[in-house]
N, C-alpha and C positions, 0 to 999 in steps of 0.2 A: 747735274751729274758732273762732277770731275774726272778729266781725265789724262792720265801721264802720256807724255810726250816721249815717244822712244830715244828719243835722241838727247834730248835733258834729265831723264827721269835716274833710280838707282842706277849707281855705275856696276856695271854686269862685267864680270871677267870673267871670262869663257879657254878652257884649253885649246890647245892645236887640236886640228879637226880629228887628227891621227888617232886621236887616242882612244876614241870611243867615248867620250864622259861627255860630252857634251848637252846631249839633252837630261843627264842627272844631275849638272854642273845647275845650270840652268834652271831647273826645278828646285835644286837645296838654293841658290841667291834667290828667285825669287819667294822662296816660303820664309828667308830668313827674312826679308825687305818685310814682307807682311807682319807677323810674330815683333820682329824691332819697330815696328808702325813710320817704317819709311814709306810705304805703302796704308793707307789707313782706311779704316772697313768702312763700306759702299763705294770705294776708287772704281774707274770704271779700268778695265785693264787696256794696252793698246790690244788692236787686230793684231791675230798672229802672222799676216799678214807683212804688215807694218813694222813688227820688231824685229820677224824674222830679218827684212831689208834692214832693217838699223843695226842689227846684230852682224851681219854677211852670213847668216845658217839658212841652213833650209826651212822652209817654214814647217814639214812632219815633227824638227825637231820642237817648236815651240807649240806644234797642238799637241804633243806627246808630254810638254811640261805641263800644260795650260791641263790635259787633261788629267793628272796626276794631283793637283790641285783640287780639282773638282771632285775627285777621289776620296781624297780625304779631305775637305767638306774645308777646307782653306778660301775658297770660290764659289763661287754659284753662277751660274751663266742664266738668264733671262732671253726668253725668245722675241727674234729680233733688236734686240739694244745692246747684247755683248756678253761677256765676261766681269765682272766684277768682285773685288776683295767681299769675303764672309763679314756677315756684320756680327757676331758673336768671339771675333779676334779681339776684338776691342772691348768687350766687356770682358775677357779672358787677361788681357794683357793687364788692363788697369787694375783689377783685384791680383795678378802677382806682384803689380807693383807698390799694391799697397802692403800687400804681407812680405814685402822686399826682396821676390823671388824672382831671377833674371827670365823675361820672356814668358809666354806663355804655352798652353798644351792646347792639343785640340781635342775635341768631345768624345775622345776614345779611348781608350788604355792600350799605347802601342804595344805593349807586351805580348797583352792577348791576340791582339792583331795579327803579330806574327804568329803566335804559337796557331791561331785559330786558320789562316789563310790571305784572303785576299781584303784589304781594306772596305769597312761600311761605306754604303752609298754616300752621298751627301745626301739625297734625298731621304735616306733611313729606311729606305727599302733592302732586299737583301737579293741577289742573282736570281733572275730569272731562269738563268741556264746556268748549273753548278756542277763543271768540269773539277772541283776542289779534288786534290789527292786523298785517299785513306779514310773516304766517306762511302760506311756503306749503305745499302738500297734498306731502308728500316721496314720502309711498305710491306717488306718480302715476313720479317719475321711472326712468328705463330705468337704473339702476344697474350691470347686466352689462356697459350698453356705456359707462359711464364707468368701470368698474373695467377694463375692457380697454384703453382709450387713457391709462388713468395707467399702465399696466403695460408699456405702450409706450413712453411717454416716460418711464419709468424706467430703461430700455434702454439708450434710446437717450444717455440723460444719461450713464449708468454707460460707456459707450461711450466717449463724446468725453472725458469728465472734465470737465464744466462748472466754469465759473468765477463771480464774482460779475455777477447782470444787468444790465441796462441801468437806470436809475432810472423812465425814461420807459415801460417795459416790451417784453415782447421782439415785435419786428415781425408774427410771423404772430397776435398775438391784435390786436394793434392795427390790423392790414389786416382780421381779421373782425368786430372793431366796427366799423370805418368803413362796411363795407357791413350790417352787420346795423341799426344805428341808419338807414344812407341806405335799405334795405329798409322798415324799421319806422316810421318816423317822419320819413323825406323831408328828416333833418338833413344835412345837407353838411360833408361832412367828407375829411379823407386821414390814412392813419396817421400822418402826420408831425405832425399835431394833436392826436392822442391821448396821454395820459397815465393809466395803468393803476393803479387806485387800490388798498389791502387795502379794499376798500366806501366806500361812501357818505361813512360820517363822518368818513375820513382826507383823501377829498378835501375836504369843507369845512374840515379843520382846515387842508390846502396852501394853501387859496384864503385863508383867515383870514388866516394867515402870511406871501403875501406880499401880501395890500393891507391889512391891517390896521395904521396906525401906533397902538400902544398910548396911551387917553390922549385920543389925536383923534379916531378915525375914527368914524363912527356908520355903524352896520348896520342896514336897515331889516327887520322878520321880520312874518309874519301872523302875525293874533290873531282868531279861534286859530290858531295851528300848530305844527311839529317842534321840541319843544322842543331835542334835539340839537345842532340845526344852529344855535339861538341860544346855545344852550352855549357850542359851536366858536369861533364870531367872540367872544364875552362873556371867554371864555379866555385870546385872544390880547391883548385890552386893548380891543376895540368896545364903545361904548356902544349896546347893543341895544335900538330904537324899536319895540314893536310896535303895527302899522296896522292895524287891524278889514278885516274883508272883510264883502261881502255877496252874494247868489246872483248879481252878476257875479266875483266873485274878490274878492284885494287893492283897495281903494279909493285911487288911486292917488293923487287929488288930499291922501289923508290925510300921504303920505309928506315927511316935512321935506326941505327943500329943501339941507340940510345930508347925506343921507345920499350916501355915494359905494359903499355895498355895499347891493343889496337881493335876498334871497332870497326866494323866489318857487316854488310848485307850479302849473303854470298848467294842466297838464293835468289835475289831479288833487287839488283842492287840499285837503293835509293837515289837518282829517282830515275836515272838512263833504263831500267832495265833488264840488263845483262845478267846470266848467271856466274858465277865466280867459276872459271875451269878447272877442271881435277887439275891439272900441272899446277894452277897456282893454288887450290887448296893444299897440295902436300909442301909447295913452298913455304907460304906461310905456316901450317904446323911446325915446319921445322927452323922458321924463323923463330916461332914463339919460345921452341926447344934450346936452341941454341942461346938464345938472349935473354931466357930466364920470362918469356911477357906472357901474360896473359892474354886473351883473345875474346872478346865479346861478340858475340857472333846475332843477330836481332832478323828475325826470321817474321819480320811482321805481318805478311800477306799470302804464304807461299798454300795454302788450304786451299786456294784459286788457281789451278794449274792446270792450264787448258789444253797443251798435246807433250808427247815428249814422254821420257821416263826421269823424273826428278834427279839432280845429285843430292849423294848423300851429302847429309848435316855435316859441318864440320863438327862438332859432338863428336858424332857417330862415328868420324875415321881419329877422332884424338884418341892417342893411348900415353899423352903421359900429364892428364889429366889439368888443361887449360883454359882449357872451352868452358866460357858460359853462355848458356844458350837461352833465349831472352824472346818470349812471346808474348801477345795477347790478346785479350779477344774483342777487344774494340772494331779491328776492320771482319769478324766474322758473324759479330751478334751487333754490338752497340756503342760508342764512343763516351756516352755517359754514364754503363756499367762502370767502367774506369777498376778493370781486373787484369792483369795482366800474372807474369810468372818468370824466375829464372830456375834454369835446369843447371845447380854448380856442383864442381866436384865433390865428393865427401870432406875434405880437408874444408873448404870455404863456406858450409854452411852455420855453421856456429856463428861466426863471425858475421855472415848477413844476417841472422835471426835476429843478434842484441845489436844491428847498425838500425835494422827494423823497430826495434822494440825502442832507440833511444827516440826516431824518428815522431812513428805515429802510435805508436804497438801494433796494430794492423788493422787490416783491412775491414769494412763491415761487416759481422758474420753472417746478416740475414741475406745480402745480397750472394755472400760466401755458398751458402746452404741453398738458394736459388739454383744458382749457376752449376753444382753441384750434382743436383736433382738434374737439372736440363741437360747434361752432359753423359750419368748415367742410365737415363730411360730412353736415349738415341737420340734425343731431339736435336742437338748439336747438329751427327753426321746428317738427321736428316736436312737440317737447313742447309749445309752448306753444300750439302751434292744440288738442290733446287737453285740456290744463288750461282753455284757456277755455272751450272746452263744458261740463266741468264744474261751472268757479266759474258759469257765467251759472245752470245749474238752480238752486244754493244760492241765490246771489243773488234768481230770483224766487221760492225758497220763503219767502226772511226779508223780503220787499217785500211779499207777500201774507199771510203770519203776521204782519207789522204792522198792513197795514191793516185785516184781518179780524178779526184775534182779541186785539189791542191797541190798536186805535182810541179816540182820548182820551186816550192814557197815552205815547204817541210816534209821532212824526209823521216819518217816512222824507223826507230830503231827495235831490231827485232827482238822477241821475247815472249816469252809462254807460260805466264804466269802472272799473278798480282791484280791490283784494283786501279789501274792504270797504265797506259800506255805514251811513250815520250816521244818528240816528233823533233828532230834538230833542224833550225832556223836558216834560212841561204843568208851565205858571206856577207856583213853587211847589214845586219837587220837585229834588234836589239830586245830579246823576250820581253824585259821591264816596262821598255816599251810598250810593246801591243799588248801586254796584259792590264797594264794602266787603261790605254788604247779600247780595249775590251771591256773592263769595266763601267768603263763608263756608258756603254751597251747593255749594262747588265746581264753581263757575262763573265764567271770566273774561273781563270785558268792559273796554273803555274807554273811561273816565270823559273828557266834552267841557265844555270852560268855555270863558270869556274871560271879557276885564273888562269888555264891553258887558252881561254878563249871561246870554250861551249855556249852555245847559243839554242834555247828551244824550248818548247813549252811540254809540258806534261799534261797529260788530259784525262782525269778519271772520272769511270763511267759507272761507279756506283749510286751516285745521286743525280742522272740524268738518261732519262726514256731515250727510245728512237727517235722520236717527235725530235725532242730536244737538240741529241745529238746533231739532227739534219740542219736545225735552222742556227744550233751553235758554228758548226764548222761553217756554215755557207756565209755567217757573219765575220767571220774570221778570214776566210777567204776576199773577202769587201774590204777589209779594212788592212791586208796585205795587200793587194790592186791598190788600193789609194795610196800607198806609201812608195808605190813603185818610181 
């Protein structure tokens, strides 16, 4: 077995301590050392131990690279003999370098990675314990009686001989949003305003598509927030501004006076939280008003609203018609239904229909005609009044295992709503970190920054029991004490 000399080996150039980057610093030279085979697969790695001293850092920061590594499947660690480079970099490296491609990938598709959550084991296992945001409890749903109205309207399709659908989508699921949003959330709507999305992030790709001139337009996004949906507009050609928020929401006086798109979570804001406060929901209206912008407003969890009397939708108090209001039912039914919807003014739906129809034409109609059916024979409100009692017990078990048995180490920020609760990080301590950290416990959490300096993890208790919940935080708590 060979092994690098910390002291001879890749030259590591690391920032001043001050800066925070250092254990990210450290992780990107050593994945680059690996990948350019200055490092070459079976190396044995040194002790983190060892480099740390040969480096002058603490050594958390190189088990926090080292485990990041083993994360994404760059390393494999072997019990009792160490850490060592992947031996699949080297059969990766030489086929780019035969097809003259700088470097190689590792055995993942980063894209999905991120869009999906927390990076594959190395081992190819997947979380033991899956704190992941915006996953819901699937256990919970009545599946008999969705496998009975897809086998209906498979009938009934096979029947008629359907043809291609409408773009805008087919009327009886759009007449039962209209009243399931004016039920749930007091938005005011008629089918004829509706426009049926494959989820969430197709409609912000429509909305991108049509106000976005590439080049000009600037979109305003929270910081922190959905990275996706600044993706979406960033794609289309928007120069993406993100505005800090604080426990009122979006800080709205921050937003450039230039922006004519600003996306917004006001009920629920991604991922701190917070609801958006009346003083700053009428600010921004009149922001929108005055500056000519539109406003995307994305309301994707608020069906889970566990005390309190909601605020209104910004919808609901717009009166000169800006508001698009942007749901779906991924976090109340299923993530791989992939249905979502926007609620746009009468002037803007044309315009999304043929952005739709140039896209995909739409949606599937048999899953359309499902969903449809599950929505008008109650089944919906029934599922989601039984999921909220649910998620509220988790919710106060992880509010109370914070406060009790993590006090000092993360600080729960409050909130009454959603399929997840966010916990910010003591002075000093680096979420990317202990979620690498975590992972490799198979455990997955997610990691909260911004560029104000926010630090803290997010924890959602859709796709994790009581059980779970205890022996997740209690591991998290271990691996905060070690880092102390």
């Amino acid at each position: 077995m060979k092994m690098i000399d910390p002291l001879i080996g890749p030259v590591i150039h690391l920032p001043d301590r001050a800066s925070g980057q250092l254990q990210r610093t450290l992780h990107e030279q050593l994945r680059a050392s690996i990948l350019e085979g200055r490092l070459r697969p079976g190396l044995r790695l040194p002790s983190s131990r060892d480099l740390a001293r040969s480096l002058g850092v603490a050594r958390i920061t190189v088990v926090a690279a080292y485990e990041r590594l083993l994360a994404e499947g760059y390393a494999v660690a072997r019990r009792g003999t160490g850490t060592f480079v992947a031996e699949w970099v080297g059969h990766v490296a030489a086929a780019a370098a035969a097809a003259g491609e700088p470097g190689g990938r590792p055995p993942f598709n980063r894209f999905a990675a991120a869009c999906r959550g927390p990076a594959p084991m190395s081992t190819g296992m997947a979380p033991a314990i899956d704190f992941s945001v915006g996953t819901p409890d699937v256990r919970e749903l009545r599946f008999d009686i969705w496998n009975r109205l897809a086998n209906r309207a498979m009938r009934d399709l096979c029947r008629r001989g359907d043809d291609y659908g409408p773009p805008q989508g087919i009327l009886a699921l759009r007449e039962a949003i209209a009243q399931h949003v004016s039920l749930s959330r007091a938005v005011s709507s008629h089918a004829d305003n509706i426009v049926v999305t494959s989820g969430a992030q197709q409609a912000f790709a429509l909305l991108a598509q049509v106000f976005v001139t590439p080049g000009e337009t600037t979109a305003a996004v929270e910081d922190p927030g959905y990275a996706p949906a600044a993706e979406a507009f960033a794609a289309a050609g928007a120069r993406a501004v993100r505005v800090p928020v604080d426990p009122e929401g979006i800080q709205v006086d921050r937003i450039p006076s230039s922006a004519r798109l600003i996306y917004v979570t006001p009920s629920h804001q991604f991922p701190l939280g917070m609801a958006l406060s009346s003083r700053r929901r009428a600010a921004l209206l009149e922001f929108a008003r005055e500056n000519e912008a539109v406003v995307i407003e994305d309301d994707y969890d608020s069906e889970f609203r566990f005390s309190g009397r909601p605020l209104d939708a910004l919808q609901t108090l717009d009166r000169t018609q800006r508001v698009f209001y942007v749901g779906t039912f991924s976090k109340s039914l299923f993530p791989s239904l992939r249905i979502g919807f926007i609620v746009a003014p009468p002037w803007a739906v044309d315009a999304l229909a043929a952005a739709r129809c140039r896209m995909d034409w739409h949606t599937p109609t048999l899953a359309q005609e499902t969903l449809a059916a599950f929505m008008a024979q109650g089944h919906l409100a029934r599922h989601v009044r039984r999921l909220r009692r649910v998620y509220a017990e988790r919710r106060s078990l992880i509010i109370d295992q914070l406060r009790h048995g993590m006090d000092g180490w993360l600080r729960p920020i409050p909130g009454d709503a959603g399929l997840h609760i966010t916990a910010m990080l003591r002075p000093g301590l680096k979420a990317a970190d202990l979620a690498g950290l975590a992972l490799t416990r198979r455990i997955a959490v997610h990691p909260v920054s911004s560029a104000s300096g926010l630090e803290g993890l997010a924890l959602g208790y859709g796709a994790v029991d009581d059980a779970g919940i205890r022996r997740g935080l209690d591991t998290l708590g271990q691996l905060l004490a070690n880092s102390a």
